[in-house]
N, C-alpha and C positions, 0 to 999 in steps of 0.2 A: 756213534750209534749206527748200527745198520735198522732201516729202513724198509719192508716191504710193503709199496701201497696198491688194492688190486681195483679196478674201476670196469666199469663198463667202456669205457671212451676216455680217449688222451688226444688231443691235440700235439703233434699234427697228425697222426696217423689215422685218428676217428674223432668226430665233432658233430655234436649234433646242439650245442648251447653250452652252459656255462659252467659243466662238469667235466665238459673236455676242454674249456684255458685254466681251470685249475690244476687238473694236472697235468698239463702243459707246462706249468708255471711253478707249485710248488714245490714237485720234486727239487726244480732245480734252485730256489732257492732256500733248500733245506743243503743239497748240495754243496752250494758256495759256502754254507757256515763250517763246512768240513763232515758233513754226515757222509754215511754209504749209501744210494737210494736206487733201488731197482724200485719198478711198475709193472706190473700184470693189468693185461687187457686181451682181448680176445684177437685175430688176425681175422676180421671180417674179409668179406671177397674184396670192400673198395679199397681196404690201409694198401698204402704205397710207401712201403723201406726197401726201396733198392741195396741198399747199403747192408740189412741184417746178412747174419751170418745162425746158420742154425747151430743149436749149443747141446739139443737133444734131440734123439729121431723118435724115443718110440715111451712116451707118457702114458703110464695107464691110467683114466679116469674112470670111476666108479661113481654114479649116481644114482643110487637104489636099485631100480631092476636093468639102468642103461648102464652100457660099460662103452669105452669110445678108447681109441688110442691117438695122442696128440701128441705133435711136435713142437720143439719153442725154438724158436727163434728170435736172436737179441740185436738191440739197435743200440747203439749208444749215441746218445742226445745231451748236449751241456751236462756232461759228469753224468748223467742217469742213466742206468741200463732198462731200456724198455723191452722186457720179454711179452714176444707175441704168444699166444696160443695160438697152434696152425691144426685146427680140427674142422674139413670142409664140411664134417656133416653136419656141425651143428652151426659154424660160423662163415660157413662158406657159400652161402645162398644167395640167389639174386633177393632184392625188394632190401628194405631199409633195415636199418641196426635193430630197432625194437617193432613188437607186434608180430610178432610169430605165434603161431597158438600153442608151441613147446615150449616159450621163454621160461617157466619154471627150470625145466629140464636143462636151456642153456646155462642158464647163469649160475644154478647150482653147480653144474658139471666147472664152469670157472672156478668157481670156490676151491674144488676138489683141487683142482689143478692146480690152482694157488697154494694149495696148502701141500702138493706132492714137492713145487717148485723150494718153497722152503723147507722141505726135509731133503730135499738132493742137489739143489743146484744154488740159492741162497741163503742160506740161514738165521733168519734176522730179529732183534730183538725187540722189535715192533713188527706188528702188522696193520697197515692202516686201509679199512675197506671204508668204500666211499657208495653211499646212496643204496638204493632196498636191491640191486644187480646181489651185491657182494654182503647182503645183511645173513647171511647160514654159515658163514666163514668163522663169526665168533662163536656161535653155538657146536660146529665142526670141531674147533679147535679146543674149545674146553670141555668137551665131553667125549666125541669121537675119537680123537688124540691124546687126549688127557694124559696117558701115559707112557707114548711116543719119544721116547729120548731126547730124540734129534729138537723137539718142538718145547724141553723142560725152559719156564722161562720166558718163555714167550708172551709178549700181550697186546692185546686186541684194543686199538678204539677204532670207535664208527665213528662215519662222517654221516648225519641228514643235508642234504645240500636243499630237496626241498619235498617237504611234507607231504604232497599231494599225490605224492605217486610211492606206493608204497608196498608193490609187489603182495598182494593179496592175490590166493588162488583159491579154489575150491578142496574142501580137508581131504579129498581123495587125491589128491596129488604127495600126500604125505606118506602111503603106503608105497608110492610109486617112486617116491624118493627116497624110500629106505630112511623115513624118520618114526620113528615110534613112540610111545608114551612117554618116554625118559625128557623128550623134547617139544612133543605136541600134546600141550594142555594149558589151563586156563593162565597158566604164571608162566609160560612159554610161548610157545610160538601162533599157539590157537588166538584167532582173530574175531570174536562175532560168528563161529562157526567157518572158521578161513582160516587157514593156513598163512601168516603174514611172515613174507622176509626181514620188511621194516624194523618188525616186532623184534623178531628173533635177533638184530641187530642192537636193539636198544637195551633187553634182555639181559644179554650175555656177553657184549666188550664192557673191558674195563674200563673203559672212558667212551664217553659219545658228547662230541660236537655238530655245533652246527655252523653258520655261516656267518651268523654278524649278534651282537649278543642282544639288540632286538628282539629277532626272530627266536633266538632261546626262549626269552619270556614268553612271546605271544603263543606257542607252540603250545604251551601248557596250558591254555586257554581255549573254552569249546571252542568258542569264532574261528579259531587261525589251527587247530588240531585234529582238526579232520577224522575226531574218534580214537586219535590214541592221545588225547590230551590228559586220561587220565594214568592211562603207563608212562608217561612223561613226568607228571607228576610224581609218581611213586618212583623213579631214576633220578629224580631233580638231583641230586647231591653228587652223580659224574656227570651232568649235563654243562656242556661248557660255550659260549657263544664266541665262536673266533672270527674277525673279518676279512672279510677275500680281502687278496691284494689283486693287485692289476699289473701288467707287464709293461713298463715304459717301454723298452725298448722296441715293442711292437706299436704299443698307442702313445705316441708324443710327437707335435707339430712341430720340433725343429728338425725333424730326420723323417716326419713320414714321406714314404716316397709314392704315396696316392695324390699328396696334395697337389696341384698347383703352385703355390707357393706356400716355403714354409715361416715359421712365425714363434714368437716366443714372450716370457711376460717384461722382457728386455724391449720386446721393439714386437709391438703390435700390427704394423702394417700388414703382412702378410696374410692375418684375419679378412682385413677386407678383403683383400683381393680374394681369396679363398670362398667368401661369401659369391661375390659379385659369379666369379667361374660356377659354383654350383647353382645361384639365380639360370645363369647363362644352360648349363647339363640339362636343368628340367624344366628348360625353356617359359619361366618365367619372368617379367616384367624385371627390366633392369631398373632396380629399386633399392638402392642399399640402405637409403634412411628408414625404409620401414620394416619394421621388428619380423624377423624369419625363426619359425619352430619348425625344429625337427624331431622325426618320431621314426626309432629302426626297434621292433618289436615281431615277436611273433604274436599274430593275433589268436588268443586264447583267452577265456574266462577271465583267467587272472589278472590279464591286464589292464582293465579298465575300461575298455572303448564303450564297453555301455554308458560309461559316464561320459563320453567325448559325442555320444551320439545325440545324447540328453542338452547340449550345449550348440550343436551344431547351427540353430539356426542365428544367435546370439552371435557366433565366433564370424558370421562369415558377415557380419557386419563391420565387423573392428577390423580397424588399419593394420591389417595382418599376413601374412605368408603362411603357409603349412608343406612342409616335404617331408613324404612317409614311405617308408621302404618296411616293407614287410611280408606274410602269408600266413595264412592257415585257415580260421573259421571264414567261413562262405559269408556272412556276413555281414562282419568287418570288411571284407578285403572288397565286396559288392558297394559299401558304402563309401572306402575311400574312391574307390574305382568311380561312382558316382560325383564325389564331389569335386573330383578332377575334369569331369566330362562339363559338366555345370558350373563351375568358376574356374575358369585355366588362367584366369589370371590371377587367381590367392592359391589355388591347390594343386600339388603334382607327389603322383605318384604312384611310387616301382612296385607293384605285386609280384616279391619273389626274394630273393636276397644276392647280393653283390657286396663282395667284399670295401673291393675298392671305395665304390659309393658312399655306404659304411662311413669310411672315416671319412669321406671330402662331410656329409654331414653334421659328423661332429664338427668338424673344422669351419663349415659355412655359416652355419646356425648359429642363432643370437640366443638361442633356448628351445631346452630340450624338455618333451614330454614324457613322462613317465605315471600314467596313477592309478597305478594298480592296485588291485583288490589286496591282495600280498605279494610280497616280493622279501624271500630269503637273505638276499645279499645284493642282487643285481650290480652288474659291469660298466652299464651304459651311462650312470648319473656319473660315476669314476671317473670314464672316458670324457666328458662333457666340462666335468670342471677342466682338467689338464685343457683341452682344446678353448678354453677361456666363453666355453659355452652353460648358460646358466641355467643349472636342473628346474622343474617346473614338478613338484612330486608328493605324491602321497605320502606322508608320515607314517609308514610302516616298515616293518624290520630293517633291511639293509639301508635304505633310501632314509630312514629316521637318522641311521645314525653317520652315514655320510656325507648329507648335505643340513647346513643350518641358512638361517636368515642373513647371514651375513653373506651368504655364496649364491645362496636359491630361494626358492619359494616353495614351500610347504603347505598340506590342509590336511586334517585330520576326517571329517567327515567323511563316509563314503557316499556320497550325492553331489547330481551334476551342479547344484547352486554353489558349492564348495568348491569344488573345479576351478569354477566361474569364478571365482572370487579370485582365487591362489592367479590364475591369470592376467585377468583383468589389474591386479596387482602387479606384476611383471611386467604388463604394456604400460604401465603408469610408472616404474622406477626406469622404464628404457627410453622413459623420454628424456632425464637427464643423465646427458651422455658422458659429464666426469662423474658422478657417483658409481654410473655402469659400468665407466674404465673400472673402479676404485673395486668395485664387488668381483669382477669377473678374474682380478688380476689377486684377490684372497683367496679363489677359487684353486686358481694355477699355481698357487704357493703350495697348495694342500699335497702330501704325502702319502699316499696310498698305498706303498711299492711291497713286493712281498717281502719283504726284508724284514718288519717288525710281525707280521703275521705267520712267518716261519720263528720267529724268535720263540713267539706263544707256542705254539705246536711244539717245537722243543722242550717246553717246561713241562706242558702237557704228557708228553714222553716220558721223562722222568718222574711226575708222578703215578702215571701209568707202571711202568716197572717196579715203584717202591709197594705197589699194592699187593 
């Protein structure tokens, strides 16, 4: 099968969270099962491919009243061809990947280009757009090209990676991008009086997935649907829940090369030590017998710290450690910044992000926090088990369905007394330290790798083309 998937962000060339290690990741294990897979992504000013090689000089993009001429230039990455878009005007700017106040304009204009790339330089029997960047591509494609030769055949699914952001504009951006009636109205792309990309994604590919089949159900749900739970609804019958995979070969403790030492469900030693050197990093209390949580998050809504803030004065009574590597809301990042200043001997921590750190956390940490309001699919409960690190997590979407009882600890409620509990739980199973071996090492057993997760997507494919 050839393959077209177009994104806003791929790892490693752009990354800004968990839409750039996916497709980082599953191109190439769509790849290995023998598929063809090119990637469309834009060529922001920060991507670094030394290596490409330009494949076309002169792209004409057409986006309603904009017209632009881009070049593409390809990298090849584990079997993948990653075709950049090299258009300065619109990807070429100083300041960060998203929040520009023409992002309508950019990401449509990708679509365009994605779909020039497949009628001249890819040709593929799938096209796979991921998140509301790339949601005009199915509507593009079945009606503006409809009867495009080069494109007979073709089919569209969409990725939701996550719901909350969903390319809503104001309906005057609809003249501006050369959409008209055909496409902007109440069973189209029209949102609440908005223009939505999301929408128009969900719409018009032939198939649309999401991230872990969780998150499928709860999506159609006012709580977790953020206003399109009832277009979700009415598509249920191509909505499909597929769940991430994760990349051993980048997160696994017998080969990371951040660790201090590494370790395995073979011969656990290296855990401690692993512990004991991140105790030592953020110069807390050499203390290995008492239970250490770690917490690597953007601070956002979604994540929960209201409920962690609700608990604070409880937690810092129990025999406990906390290391928290993170950024974003003022907050948050004020309040761990606080608790670090006020207890340096139970709390430490990094406002900001560090790779490296990153994993010595998975690796050091006896248990990992996560209890988020929703959470799609989430990476870091993934990473947590392999590192023999025990999730601590809210029962929703992803996190429901990759951690159970036997590995972690779960709560349903969203209130800090719940928190509390699922915790408090946890410093009570870590007092006995063979049952902890016995859970932490069913954890490490667990399989997560994209290999069965690309297998789904494959089958997905082929029902996608029989339709």
């Amino acid at each position: 099968m050839k393959i077209l998937m177009v994104a806003s962000e791929a790892a490693p060339y752009a990354k800004t969270g968990g839409l750039g290690d996916v497709m980082g990741s599953l191109p190439a294990a769509l790849a290995a099962l023998g598929d063809e897979v090119a990637v469309v992504i834009p060529k922001y000013r920060t991507v670094s491919a030394p290596d490409s090689r330009r494949i076309w000089d002169d792209l004409t993009v057409q986006a309603g009243t904009h017209r632009y001429s881009a070049a593409i230039d390809e990298v090849v990455l584990n079997r993948v061809r990653y075709l950049l878009v090299d258009c300065p005007a619109l990807y070429g700017r100083p300041g960060g990947i998203y929040g520009h106040v023409d992002d309508h304009v950019r990401y449509a204009a990708l679509n365009h280009a994605a779909l020039g790339i497949a009628r001249l330089i890819f040709r593929p029997n799938i096209v796979h757009a991921h998140d509301w960047q790339t949601g005009l591509l199915a509507p593009f494609l079945r009606v503006n090209f409809a009867g495009d030769p080069a494109l007979l055949g073709t089919r569209c699914v969409f990725t939701i990676h996550n719901l909350g952001y969903q390319g809503n504009f104001h309906a005057g951006v609809a003249t501006e991008l050369g959409i008209g009636p055909t496409l902007y109205h109440p069973a189209g792309l029209e949102f609440w009086s908005q223009i939505s990309f999301m929408k128009a994604g969900i719409v018009w590919a032939d198939a649309v997935t999401t991230v872990s089949p969780t998150y499928a159900r709860e999506i159609q749900t006012p709580e977790f649907g953020f206003g399109m739970d009832g277009v979700l609804r009415a598509h249920a019958g191509k909505l499909t829940g597929i769940l991430n995979g994760v990349d051993y070969s980048i997160w696994n403790p017998e080969t990371d090369p951040f660790l201090p030492a590494h370790f395995s469900a073979a011969d656990l030693s290296g855990k401690l030590a692993s512990k004991r050197a991140l105790l030592e990093e953020m110069s807390l209390p050499d203390l290995p017998s008492r239970p250490l949580i770690g917490i690597i998050s953007r601070f956002a809504e979604q994540k929960g710290f209201d409920l962690v803030a609700g608990i604070v004065p409880w937690l810092m009574t129990q025999d406990v450690a906390l290391v928290v590597l993170g950024s974003g809301d003022t907050h948050t990042e004020t309040m761990f910044r606080a608790l670090a200043a006020t207890h340096p001997d139970k709390v430490a921590a990094f406002i900001g992000y560090n790779d490296g750190l990153a994993h010595r956390i998975e690796a050091g940490a006896d248990m990992f926090l996560m209890p988020s309001r929703y959470e799609p699919c989430g990476l870091n409960q993934i990473y947590s088990l392999r590192y023999g690190t025990s999730p601590i997590v809210r029962a929703t979407g992803g996190l429901d369905d990759t951690v159970d009882r036997s590995t972690g600890f779960k709560f349903r409620d969203y209130t800090p007394a719940a928190l509390q509990g699922a915790i408090s739980d946890a410093l009570t199973a870590f007092r006995s330290q063979e049952n902890w071996t016995q859970r932490i090492l069913r954890g490490m057993n667990r399989d997560f790798s994209w290999n069965a997760s690309a297998r789904a997507y494959r089958k997905l494919y082929a029902v996608a083309q029989a339709v």
